[in-house]
ZADO-1210 file (C-alpha; in nm, 4 decimals, padded with zeros to 6 digits):
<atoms>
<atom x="00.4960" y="-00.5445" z="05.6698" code="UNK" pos="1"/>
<atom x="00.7230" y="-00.5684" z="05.3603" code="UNK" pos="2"/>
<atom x="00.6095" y="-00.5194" z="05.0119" code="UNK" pos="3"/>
<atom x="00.8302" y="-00.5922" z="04.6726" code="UNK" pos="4"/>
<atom x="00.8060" y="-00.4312" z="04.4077" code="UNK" pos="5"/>
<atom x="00.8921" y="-00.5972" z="04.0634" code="UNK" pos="6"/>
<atom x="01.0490" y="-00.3060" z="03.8453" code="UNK" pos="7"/>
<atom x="01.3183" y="-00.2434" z="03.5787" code="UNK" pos="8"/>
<atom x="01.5008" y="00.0835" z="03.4729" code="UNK" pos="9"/>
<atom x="01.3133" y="00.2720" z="03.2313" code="UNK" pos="10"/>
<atom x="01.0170" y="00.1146" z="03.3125" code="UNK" pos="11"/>
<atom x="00.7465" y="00.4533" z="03.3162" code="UNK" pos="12"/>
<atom x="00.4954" y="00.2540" z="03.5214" code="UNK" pos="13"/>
<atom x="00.7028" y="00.1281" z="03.7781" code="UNK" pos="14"/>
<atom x="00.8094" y="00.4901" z="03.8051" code="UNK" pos="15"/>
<atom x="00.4406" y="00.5937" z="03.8979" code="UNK" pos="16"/>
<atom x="00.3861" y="00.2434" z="04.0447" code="UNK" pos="17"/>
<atom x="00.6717" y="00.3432" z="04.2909" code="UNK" pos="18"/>
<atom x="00.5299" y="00.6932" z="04.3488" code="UNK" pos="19"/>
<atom x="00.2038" y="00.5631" z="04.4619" code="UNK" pos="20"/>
<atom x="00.3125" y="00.3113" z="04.7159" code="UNK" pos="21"/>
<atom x="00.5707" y="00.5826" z="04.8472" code="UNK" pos="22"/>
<atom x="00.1876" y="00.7844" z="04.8863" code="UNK" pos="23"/>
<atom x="00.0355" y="00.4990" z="05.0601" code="UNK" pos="24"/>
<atom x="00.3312" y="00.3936" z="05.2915" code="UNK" pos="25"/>
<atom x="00.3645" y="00.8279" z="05.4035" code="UNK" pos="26"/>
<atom x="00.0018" y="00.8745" z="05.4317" code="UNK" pos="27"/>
<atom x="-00.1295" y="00.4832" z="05.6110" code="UNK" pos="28"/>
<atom x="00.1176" y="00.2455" z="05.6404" code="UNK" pos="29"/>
<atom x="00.4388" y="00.4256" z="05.7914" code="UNK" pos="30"/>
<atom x="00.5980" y="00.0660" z="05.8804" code="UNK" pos="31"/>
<atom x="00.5608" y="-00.0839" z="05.5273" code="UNK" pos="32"/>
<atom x="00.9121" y="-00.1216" z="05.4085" code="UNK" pos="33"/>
<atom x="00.9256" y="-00.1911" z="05.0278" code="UNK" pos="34"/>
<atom x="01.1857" y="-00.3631" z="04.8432" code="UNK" pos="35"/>
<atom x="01.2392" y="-00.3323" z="04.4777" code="UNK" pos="36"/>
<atom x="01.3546" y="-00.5824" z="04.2775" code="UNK" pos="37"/>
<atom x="01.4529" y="-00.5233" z="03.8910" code="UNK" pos="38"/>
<atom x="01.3896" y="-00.8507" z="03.7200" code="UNK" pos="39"/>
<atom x="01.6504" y="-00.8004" z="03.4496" code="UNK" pos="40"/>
<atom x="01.8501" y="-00.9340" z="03.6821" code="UNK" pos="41"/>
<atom x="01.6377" y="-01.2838" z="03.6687" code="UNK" pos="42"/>
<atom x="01.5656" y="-01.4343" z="03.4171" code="UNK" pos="43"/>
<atom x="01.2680" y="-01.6351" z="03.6148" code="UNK" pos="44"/>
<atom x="01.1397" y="-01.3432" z="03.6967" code="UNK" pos="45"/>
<atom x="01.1710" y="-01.1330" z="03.3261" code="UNK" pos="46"/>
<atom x="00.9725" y="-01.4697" z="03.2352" code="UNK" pos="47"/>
<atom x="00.7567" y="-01.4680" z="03.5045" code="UNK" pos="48"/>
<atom x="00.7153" y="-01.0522" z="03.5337" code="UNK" pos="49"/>
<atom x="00.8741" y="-00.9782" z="03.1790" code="UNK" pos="50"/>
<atom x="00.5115" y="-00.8312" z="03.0105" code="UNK" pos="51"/>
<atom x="00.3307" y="-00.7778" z="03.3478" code="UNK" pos="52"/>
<atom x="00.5564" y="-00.4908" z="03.5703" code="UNK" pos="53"/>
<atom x="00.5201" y="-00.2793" z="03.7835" code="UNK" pos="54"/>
<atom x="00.4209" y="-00.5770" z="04.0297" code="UNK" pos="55"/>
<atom x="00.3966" y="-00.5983" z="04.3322" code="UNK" pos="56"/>
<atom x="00.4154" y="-00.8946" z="04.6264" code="UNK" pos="57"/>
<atom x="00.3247" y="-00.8598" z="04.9740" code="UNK" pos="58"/>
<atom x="00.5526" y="-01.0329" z="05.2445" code="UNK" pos="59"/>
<atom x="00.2575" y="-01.2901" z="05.3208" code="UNK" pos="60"/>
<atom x="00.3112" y="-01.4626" z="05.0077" code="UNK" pos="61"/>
<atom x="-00.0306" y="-01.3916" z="04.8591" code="UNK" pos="62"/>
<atom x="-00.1601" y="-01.3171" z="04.5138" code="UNK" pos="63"/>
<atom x="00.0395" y="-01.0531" z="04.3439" code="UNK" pos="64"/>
<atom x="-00.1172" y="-00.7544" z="04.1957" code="UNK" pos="65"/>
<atom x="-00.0111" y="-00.6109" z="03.8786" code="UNK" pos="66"/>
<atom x="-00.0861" y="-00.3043" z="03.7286" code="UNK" pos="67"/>
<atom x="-00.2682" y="-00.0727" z="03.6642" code="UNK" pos="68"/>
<atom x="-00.3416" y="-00.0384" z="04.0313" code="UNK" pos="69"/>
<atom x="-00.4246" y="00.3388" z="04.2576" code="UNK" pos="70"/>
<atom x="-00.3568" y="00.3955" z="04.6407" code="UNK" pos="71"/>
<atom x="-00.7291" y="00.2730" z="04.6617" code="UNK" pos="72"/>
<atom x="-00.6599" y="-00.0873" z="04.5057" code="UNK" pos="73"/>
<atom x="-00.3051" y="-00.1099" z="04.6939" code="UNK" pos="74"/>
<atom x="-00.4618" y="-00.0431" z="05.0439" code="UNK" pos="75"/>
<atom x="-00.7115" y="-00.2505" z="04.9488" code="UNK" pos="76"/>
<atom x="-00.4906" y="-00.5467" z="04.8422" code="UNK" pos="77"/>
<atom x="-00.2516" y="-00.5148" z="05.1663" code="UNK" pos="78"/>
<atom x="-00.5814" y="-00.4772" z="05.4357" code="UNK" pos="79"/>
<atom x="-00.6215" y="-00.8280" z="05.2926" code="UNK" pos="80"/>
<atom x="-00.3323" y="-00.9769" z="05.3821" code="UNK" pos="81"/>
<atom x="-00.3424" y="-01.2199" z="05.6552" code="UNK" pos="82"/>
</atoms>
């Protein structure tokens, strides 16, 4: 399973965004590989992302789900991917 991660540098959240799906992926999803993408270098995404990061996009193509979110609500939000 791959997860991105919508981020830019100096972005606080995404720091503790990234922190907590580094948590989920050690403690219950070993095989989730994450990808982060900074959207500065986008400009579809800063519009699309620009007020909205950390976000973050499972591989399935689903809804996205933007912050704030905990290791509950990002366990939750992958178990529901098809």
């Amino acid at each position: 399973m791959k997860l991105i991660l919508y981020t830019t540098l100096g972005c606080h959240l995404c720091e503790q965004a990234a922190l907590i799906i580094a948590k989920v992926q050690a403690q219950h999803l070993p095989e989730l590989q994450i990808e982060a993408i900074d959207i500065a270098d986008h400009d579809d995404l800063v519009e699309q992302y620009g007020i909205r990061i950390p976000v973050v996009l499972s591989e399935q193509g689903r809804n996205d789900l933007g912050w704030p979110f905990d290791e509950a609500g990002l366990i939750n939000y992958l178990s529901d991917a098809p």
